[in-house]
C-alpha positions as CSV (number, residue, x, y, z in Angstrom):
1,X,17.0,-1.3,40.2
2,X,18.2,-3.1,43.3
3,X,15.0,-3.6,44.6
4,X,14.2,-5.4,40.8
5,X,16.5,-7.5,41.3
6,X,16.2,-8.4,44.8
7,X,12.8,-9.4,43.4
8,X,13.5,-11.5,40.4
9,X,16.1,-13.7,42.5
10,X,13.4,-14.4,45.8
11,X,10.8,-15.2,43.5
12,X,12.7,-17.4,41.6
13,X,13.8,-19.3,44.9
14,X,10.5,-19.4,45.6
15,X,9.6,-21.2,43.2
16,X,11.6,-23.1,41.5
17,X,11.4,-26.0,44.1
18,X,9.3,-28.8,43.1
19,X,6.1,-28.2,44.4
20,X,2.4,-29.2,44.2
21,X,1.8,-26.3,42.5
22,X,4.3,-26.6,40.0
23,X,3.5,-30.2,39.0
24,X,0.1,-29.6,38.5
25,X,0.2,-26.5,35.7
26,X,3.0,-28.5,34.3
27,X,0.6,-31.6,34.0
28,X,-2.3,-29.7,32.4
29,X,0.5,-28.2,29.9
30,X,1.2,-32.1,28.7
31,X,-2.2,-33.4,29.1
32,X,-4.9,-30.8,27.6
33,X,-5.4,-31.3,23.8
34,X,-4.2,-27.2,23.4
35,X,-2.9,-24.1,24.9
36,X,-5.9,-22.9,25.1
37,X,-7.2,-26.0,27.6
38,X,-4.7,-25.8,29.8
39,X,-4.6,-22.1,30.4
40,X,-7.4,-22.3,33.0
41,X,-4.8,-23.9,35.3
42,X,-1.9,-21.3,34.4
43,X,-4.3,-18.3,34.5
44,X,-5.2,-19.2,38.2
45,X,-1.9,-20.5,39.3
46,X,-1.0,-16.9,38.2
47,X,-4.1,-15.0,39.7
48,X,-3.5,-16.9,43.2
49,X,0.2,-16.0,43.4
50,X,-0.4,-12.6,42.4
51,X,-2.9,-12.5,45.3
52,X,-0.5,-13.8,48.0
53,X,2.1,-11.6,46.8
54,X,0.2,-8.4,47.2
55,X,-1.2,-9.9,50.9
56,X,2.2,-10.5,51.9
57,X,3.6,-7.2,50.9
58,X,0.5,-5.4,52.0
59,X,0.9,-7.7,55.9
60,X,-2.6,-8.7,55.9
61,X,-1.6,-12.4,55.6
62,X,0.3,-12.2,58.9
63,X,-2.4,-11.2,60.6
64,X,-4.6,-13.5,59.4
65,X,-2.3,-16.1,60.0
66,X,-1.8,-16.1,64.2
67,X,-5.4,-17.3,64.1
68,X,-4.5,-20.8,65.2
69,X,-8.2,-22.2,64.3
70,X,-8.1,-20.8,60.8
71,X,-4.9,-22.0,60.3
72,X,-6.2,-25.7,61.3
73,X,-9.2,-25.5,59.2
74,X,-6.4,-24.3,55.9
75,X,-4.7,-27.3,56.6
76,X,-7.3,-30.1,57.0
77,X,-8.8,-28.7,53.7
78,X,-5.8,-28.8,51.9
79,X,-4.9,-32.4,53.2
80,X,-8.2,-33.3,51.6
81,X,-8.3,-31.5,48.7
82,X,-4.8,-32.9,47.9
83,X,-5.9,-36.8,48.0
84,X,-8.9,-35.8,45.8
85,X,-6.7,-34.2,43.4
86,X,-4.6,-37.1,43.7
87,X,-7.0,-39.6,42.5
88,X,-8.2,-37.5,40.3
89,X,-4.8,-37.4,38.4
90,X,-4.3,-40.7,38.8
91,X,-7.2,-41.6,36.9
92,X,-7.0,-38.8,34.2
93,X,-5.7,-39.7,31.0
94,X,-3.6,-37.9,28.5
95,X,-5.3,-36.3,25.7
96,X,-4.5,-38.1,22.3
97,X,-5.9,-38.0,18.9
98,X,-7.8,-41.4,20.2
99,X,-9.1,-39.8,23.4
100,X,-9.7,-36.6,25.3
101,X,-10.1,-37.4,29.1
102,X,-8.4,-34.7,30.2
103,X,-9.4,-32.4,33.5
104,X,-12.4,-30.3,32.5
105,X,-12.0,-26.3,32.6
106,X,-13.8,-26.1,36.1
107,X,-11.8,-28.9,37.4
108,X,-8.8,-27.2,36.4
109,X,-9.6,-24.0,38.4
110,X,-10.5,-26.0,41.2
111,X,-7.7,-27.7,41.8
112,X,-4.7,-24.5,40.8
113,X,-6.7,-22.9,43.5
114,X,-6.8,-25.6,46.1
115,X,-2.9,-26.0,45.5
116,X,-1.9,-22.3,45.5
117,X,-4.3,-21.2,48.1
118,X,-5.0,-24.5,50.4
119,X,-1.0,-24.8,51.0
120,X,-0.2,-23.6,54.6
121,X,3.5,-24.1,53.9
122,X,3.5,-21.8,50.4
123,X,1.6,-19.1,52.3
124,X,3.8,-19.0,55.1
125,X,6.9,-18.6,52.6
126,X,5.3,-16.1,50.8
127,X,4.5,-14.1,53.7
128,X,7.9,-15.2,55.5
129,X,9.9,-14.1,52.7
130,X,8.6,-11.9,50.4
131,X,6.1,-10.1,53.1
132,X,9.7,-9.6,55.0
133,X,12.0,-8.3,52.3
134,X,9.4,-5.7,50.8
135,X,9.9,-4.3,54.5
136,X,13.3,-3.2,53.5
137,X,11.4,-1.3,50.4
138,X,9.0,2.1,50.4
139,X,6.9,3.7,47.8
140,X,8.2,3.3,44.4
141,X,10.7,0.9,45.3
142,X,8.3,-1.3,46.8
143,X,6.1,-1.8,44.1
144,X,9.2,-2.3,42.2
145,X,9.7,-5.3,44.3
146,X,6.6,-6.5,44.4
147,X,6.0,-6.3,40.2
148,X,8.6,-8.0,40.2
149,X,7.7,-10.6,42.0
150,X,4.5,-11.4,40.2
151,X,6.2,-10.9,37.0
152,X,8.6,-13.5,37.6
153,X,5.5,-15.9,38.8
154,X,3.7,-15.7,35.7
155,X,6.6,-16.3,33.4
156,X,7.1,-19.4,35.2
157,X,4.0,-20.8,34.7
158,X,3.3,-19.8,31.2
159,X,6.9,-21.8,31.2
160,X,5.9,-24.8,32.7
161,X,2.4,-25.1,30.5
162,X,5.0,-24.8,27.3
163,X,7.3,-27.2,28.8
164,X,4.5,-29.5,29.5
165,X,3.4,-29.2,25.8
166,X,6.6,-29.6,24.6
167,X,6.6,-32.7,26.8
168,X,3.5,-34.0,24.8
169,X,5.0,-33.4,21.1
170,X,7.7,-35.8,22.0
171,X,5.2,-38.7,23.7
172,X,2.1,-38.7,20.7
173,X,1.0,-42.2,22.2
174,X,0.6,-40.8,25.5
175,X,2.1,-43.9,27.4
176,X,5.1,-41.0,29.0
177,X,2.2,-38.7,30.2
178,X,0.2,-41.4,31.6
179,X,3.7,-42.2,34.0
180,X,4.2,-39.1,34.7
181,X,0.4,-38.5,35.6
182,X,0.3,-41.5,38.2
183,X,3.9,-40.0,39.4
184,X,2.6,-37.1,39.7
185,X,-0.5,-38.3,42.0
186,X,1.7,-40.1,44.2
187,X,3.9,-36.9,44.7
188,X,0.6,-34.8,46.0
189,X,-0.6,-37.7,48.0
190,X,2.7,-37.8,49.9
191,X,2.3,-34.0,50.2
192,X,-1.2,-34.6,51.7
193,X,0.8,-37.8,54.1
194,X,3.3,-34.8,55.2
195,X,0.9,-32.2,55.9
196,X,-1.3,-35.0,58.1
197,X,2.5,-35.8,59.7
198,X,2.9,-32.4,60.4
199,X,-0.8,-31.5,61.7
200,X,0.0,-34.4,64.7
């Protein structure tokens, strides 16, 4: 039970920052015409963090991590796939009953797994935090841990997609989403300055 718990409340500091990630499912939520667009985006989001998870509790992450090359290559692409997604957003308008201009299916997976995956900073929580705590853990109580973990990922996401809708509903003309769209690009574009800052 402890280890449950222990679970539920790292994951949930985890994520709960404002985060690329995070603005981007919540985005395809209140842009996509239906919950059925904008689960490519939440699907992934949930796929990629289910895959980090399991790396960090399983250590192969750290590993991979003290290449110092392959952490420089992660970087630079993330820096550019960030100001592509960016303008991307920027430009994307919000689906109404006029117009659908929303991010395509493929575009969608593209871009939830250049944020969850192209993010040198969330890996290195993930594998700082979680990959550390499930130390403390062994056999059952470990995959406890780790469950829980992943469970409390997904129910974020499906949260923020709802949230996103709900977000819609209340905005029909779509003037709010298209604000919160270019808000949302210049967020990930200062993301990309401070990874650049951080690269020098």
């Amino acid at each position: 039970m402890e280890s449950i718990i222990h679970g539920v409340i790292l994951a949930f500091g985890l994520i709960l920052p404002l985060g690329v990630q995070n603005v981007f499912v919540f985005s395809q939520g209140a842009t996509q015409p239906n919950l059925v667009r904008a689960l490519p985006a939440t699907i992934t989001a949930g796929l990629c963090d289910t895959f980090l998870i399991l790396l960090a509790v399983l250590g192969v992450s750290v590993i991979v991590l003290q290449f110092e090359w392959l952490r420089l290559i992660l970087m630079i692409a993330g820096i550019l796939f960030l100001l592509y997604m960016g303008y991307a957003i920027w430009k994307a308008q919000p689906a109404t009953t006029e117009t659908n201009q929303a991010l395509p299916i493929r575009q969608q997976i593209f871009f939830a797994l250049s944020v969850s995956l192209l993010n040198p900073h969330a890996i290195l929580d993930t594998v700082g935090v979680i990959g550390t705590s499930a130390l403390k853990y062994t056999g059952t109580e470990q995959i406890l841990f780790t469950i829980a973990c992943i469970a409390v990922s997904w129910i974020w996401f499906i949260g923020l997609t709802f949230a996103g809708m709900m977000m819609k509903k209340l905005d029909d003309s779509g003037g709010l989403m298209n604000i919160f769209n270019k808000c949302s690009a210049l967020f990930i574009w200062a993301t990309a300055i401070y990874l650049i800052i951080d690269l020098i």
